[in-house]
C-alpha positions in Angstrom: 0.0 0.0 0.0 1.3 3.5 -0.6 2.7 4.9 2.6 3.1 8.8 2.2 6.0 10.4 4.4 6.5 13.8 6.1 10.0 14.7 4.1 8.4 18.4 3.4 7.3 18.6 7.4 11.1 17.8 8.4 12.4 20.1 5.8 10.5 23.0 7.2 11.7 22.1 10.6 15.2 21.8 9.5 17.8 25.1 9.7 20.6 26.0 8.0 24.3 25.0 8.5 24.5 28.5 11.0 21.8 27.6 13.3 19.6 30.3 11.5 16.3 29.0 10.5 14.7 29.5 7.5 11.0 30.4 7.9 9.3 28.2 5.3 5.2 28.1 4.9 3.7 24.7 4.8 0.7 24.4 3.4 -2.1 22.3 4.9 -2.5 19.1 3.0 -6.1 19.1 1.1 -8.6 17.7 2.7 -9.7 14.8 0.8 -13.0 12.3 0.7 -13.1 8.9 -0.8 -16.6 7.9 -1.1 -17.2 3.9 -1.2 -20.3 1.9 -1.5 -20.8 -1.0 1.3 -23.1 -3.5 2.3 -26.0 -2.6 4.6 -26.2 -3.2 8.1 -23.2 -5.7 9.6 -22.2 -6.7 6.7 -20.3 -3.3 6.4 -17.9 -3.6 9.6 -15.1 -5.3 7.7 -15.1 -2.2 5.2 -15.2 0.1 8.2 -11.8 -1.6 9.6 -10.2 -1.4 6.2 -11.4 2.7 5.8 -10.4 3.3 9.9 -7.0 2.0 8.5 -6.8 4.1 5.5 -7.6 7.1 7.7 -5.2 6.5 10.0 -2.2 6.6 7.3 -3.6 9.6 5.4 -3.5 13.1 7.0 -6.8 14.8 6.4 -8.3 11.9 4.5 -12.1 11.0 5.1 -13.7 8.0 3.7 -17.3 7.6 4.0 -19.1 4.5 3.0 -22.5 4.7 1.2 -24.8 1.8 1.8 -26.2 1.6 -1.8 -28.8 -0.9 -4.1 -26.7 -1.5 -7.3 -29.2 0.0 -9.2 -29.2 3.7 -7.5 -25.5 3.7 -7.9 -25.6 3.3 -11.7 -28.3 5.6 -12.2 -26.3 8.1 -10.1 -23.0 7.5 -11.7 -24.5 7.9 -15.7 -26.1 11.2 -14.7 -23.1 12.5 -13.1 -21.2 14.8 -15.1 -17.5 14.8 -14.9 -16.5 13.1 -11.9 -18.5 9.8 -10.8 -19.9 10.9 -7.3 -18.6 7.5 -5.9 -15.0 6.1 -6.0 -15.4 2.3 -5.5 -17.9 -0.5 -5.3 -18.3 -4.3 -4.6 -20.6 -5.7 -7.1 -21.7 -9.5 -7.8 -21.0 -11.2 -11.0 -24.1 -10.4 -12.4 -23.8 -6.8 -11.9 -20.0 -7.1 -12.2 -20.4 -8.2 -16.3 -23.3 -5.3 -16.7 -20.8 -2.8 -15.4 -18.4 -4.2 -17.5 -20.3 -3.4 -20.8 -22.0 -0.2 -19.9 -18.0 1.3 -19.2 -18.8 2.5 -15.7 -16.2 0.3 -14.2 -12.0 0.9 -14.4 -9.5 -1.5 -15.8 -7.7 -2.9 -13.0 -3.9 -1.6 -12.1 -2.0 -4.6 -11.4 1.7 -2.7 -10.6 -0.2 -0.5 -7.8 -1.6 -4.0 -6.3 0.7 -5.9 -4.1 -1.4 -8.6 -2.8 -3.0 -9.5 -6.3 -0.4 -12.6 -6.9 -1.9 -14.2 -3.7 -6.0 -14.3 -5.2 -6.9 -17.5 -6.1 -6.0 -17.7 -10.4 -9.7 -19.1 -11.0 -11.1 -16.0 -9.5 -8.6 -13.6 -10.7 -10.1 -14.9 -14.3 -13.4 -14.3 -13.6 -12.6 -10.4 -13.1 -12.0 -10.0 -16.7 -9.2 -7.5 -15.6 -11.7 -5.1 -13.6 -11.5 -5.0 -10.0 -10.2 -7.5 -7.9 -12.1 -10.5 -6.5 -13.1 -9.1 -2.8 -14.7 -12.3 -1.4 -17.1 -15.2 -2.3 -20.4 -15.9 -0.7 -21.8 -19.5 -1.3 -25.0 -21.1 -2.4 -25.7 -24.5 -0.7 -28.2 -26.0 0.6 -29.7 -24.4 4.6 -32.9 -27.2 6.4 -34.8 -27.4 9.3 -33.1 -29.9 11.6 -36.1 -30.2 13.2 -38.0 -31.4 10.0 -35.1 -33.3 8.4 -34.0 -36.0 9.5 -31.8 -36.9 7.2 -30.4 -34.2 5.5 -29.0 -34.0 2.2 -25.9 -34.9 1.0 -25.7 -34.0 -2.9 -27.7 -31.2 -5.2 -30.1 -34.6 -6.5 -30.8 -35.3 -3.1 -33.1 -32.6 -3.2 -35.4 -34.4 -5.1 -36.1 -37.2 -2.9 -39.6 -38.1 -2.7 -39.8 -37.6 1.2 -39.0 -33.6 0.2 -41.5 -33.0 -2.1 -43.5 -30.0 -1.9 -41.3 -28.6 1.0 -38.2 -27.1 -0.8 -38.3 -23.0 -1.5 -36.7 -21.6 -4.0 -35.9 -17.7 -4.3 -37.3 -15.7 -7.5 -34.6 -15.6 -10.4 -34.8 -11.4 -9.5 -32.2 -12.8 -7.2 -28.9 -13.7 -8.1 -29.9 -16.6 -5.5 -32.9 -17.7 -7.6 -30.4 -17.5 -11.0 -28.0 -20.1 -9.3 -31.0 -21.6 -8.3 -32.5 -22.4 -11.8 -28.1 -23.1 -13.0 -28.0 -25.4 -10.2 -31.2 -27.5 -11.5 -30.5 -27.5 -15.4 -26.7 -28.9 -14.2 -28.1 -31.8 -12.2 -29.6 -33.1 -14.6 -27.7 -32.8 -17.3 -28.4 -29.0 -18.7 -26.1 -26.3 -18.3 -26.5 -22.4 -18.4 -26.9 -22.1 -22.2 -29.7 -25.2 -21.6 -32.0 -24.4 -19.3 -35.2 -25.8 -20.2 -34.3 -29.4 -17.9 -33.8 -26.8 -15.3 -37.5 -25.3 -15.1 -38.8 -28.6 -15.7 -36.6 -30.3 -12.5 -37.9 -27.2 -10.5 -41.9 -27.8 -10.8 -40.9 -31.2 -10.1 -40.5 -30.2 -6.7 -43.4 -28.5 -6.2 -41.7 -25.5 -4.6 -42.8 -22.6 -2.3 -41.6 -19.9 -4.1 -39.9 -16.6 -2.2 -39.3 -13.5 -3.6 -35.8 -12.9 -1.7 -33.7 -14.7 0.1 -34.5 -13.1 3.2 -38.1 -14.2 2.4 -36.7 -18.0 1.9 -35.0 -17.7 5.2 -37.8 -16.2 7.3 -39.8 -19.4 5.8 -37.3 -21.7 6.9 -37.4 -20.4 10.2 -41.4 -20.6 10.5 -41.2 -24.7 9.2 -43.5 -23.5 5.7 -40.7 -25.0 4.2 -38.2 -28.1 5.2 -35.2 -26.8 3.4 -33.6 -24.4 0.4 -30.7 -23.6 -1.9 -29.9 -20.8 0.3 -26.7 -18.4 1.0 -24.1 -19.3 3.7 -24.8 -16.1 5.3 -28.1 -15.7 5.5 -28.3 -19.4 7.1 -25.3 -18.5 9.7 -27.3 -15.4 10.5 -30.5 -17.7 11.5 -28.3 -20.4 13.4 -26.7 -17.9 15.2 -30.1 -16.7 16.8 -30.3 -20.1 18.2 -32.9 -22.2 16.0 -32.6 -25.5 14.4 -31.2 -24.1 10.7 -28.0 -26.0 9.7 -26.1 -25.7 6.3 -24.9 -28.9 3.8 -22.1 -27.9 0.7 -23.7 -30.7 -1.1 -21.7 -33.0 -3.5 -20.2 -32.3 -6.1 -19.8 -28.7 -4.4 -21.4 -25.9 -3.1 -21.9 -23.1 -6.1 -19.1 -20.0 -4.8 -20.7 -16.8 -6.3 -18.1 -14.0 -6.3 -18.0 -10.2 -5.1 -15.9 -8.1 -7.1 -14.4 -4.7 -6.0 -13.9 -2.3 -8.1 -12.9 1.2 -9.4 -15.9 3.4 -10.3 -14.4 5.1 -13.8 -13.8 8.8 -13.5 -12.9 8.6 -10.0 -10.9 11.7 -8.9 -8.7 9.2 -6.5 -7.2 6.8 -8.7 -4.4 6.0 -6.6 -6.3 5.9 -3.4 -8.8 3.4 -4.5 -5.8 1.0 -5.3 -4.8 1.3 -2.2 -8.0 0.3 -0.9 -8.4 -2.6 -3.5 -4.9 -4.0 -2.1 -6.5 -3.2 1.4 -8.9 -5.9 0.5 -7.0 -8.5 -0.6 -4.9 -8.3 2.6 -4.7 -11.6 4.7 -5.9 -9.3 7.9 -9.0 -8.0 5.9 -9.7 -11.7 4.0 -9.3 -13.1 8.0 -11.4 -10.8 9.4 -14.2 -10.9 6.5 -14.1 -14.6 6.6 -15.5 -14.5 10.2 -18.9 -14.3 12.3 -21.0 -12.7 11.4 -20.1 -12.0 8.0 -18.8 -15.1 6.8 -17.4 -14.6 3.4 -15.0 -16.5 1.8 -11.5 -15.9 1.4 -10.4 -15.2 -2.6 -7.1 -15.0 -1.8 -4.4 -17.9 -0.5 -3.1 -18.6 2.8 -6.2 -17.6 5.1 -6.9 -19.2 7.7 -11.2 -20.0 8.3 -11.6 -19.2 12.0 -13.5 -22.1 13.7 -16.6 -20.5 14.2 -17.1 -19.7 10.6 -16.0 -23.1 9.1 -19.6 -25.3 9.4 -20.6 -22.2 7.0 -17.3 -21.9 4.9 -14.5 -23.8 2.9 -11.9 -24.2 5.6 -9.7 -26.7 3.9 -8.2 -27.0 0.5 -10.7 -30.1 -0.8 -13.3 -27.7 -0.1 -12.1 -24.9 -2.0 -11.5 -27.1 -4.9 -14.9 -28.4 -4.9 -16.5 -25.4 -5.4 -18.9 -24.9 -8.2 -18.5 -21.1 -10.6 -21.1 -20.0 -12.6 -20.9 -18.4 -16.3 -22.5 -15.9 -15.9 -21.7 -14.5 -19.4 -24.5 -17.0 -20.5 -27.0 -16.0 -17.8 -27.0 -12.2 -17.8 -27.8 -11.4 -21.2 -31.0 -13.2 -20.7 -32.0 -12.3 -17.0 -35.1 -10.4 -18.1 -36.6 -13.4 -19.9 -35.8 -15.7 -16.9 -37.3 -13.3 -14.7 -40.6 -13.1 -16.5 -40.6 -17.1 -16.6 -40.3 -17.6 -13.0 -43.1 -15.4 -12.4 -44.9 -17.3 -15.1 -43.9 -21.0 -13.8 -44.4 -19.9 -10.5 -47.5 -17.5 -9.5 -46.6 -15.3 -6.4 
C-alpha cells in the first residue's frame, strides 16, 4: 500500500548550516474524501476496519461508506457529469459483467496492487481485468433440523420423494434464484446455455416460491418449508439466533458466487482506490471478512477460516476445490426473460 512520508514537514523544521532557520510556509494538505459503496447493516464492519485504517495513514483523508442498491449507484454515476460521485464499489458477477459493458467500471492496475499474486488464479479470471475479486459468498443448501431428518448430501438429493412439496426456492430477481434455476438444469444434465431441464426439474418439486432470500429464510425459520438452496450467510445469521437451521455444501460442491471490488471510472482518487483494492485483498482483511458474522469466503491464499465460521465456509483445500462457478456471461444477457418465466412457472 502507498505509505506517504513527512520529508516536506522535516524540511520545514530543519535550519541552516549556521543555526539560523529559514521560515518556510507549509501548506495544509487538502482535505480529501473517498466515497465507497458497502453492504448494509453488519455486513459493512469489515469495510469500516479497512477505511479506519486508510484514515489512519492519510492526513486529512475521510472515507465515508455509502450503503447503496446496485441500481441507485448506476443511475447516479451515468447522470453525473465529470466526476462519478462514488469512488469504488463491490458488485456481484451479475452486476460485475453489466458494469463491465456499460464502461462504468476501471481497468484494473495490477503494478499498484501488491497482494493481487496471492488471489486464487480461478477467480482472478473471472474479473476479466476489472476489480479485484473481494470475497465469495456461497449457495448450498440451509434445512430445518427439526423437520429433516436426514439431511442431504448431494444437489439430487433434493429431489427425494420424502421432500417434495417442501423445498423453496428464491425468485430468479435474485442472483440466488439465478444459481438456483443453474444449479437445477446442471443436475440433470443442462447447463447455463440449456436451461429448459432446469425449469422442468424445479416444478418437479413442487416448490414454495420466495421472492428474496431473506423471504426463503424467514420461511425456513417458521417450518412452511423443510429446506432451500440458500446463501451461507443468510443461514449462519439464522443459526446464530439459536434455532434448528443448519447448512450442507452438497456433493459435487457448493456453487461460490463472487463479489468483485472495483474502481468506479472517472474517480478523482485513482491511486487511493488501489490502495483500498490492495487493502482488500490483505490476509488481515480476507481473515477478518471470513468470520462471524459476515462469513465470506476468502479469494485470496493462505487464510486461515476461524472455527466459528467453518460449518458455513470452505476451511480446507478439498473444499475450495470443490466449489462450483457460474458463467455468468450465459445467464446475464437473458436475465429479463428468466425473470418473467419464473413469475410465469411460479405464481406469487
Amino acid at each position: 500500500m502507498t505509505q506517504f512520508s513527512r520529508r516536506k514537514v522535516v524540511q520545514a523544521m530543519a535550519g541552516t548550516a549556521s543555526g539560523v532557520l529559514v521560515p518556510t510556509i507549509v501548506g495544509a494538505q487538502e482535505a480529501r474524501e473517498l466515497v465507497v459503496i458497502t453492504y448494509p447493516g453488519r455486513l459493512s464492519e469489515p469495510h469500516r476496519w479497512l477505511a479506519d485504517q486508510m484514515e489512519a495513514r492519510h492526513a486529512n483523508l475521510k472515507v465515508r461508506l455509502v450503503p447503496s442498491d446496485s441500481q441507485d449507484m448506476v443511475a447516479q454515476i451515468k447522470a453525473a457529469q465529470g466526476f462519478s460521485p462514488y469512488d469504488a464499489a463491490p458488485n456481484d458477477e451479475p452486476p460485475h459483467l453489466i458494469g463491465i459493458n456499460e464502461g462504468y467500471l476501471s481497468r484494473r492496475n495490477p503494478s499498484a496492487l501488491k497482494n493481487l499474486d496471492s488471489v486464487y488464479p480461478e477467480l482472478l479470471r473471472k474479473s476479466q481485468g476489472y476489480g479485484v475479486p473481494a470475497t465469495y459468498s456461497l449457495v448450498g443448501i440451509a434445512y430445518n433440523s427439526k423437520m429433516v431428518r436426514s439431511p442431504p448430501q448431494s444437489w439430487a438429493d433434493l429431489w427425494k420423494p420424502e421432500f417434495k412439496g417442501k423445498v423453496g426456492i428464491a425468485r430468479t430477481s435474485s442472483n440466488l434464484g439465478l444459481a438456483t434455476l443453474a444449479i437445477a438444469a446442471k443436475t440433470h444434465g443442462g447447463s447455463e446455455s440449456s436451461l429448459d431441464v432446469g425449469w422442468d426439474r424445479l416444478k418437479a418439486l413442487d416448490p414454495k416460491a420466495a421472492r428474496s432470500p431473506a423471504s426463503l429464510t424467514q420461511m425456513l425459520e417458521r417450518e412452511e418449508i423443510a429446506l432451500a438452496p440458500l446463501w451461507n450467510n443468510n443461514t449462519a445469521a439464522a443459526a446464530s439466533k439459536g434455532l434448528p437451521i443448519a447448512f450442507v455444501m452438497p456433493r459435487p460442491g457448493a456453487i461460490a458466487i463472487i463479489s468483485f471490488f472495483s474502481a468506479i471510472a472517472k474517480t478523482r482518487h485513482p491511486a487511493l482506490v488501489d490502495e483500498w483494492l490492495d487493502g482488500i485483498l490483505s490476509p488481515a482483511y480476507q481473515a477478518r471478512a471470513a468470520g462471524a458474522p459476515y462469513y465470506f469466503g476468502p479469494t485470496v491464499r493462505g487464510v486461515s477460516v476461524p472455527a466459528d465460521a467453518r460449518a458455513f465456509t470452505p476451511s480446507t483445500p478439498e473444499e475450495v476445490l470443490a466449489l462450483q462457478t457460474i458463467d455468468w456471461t450465459r445467464i446475464v444477457p437473458v436475465r429479463g426473460q428468466l425473470v418473467e418465466r419464473f413469475d410465469r412457472t411460479f405464481a406469487m
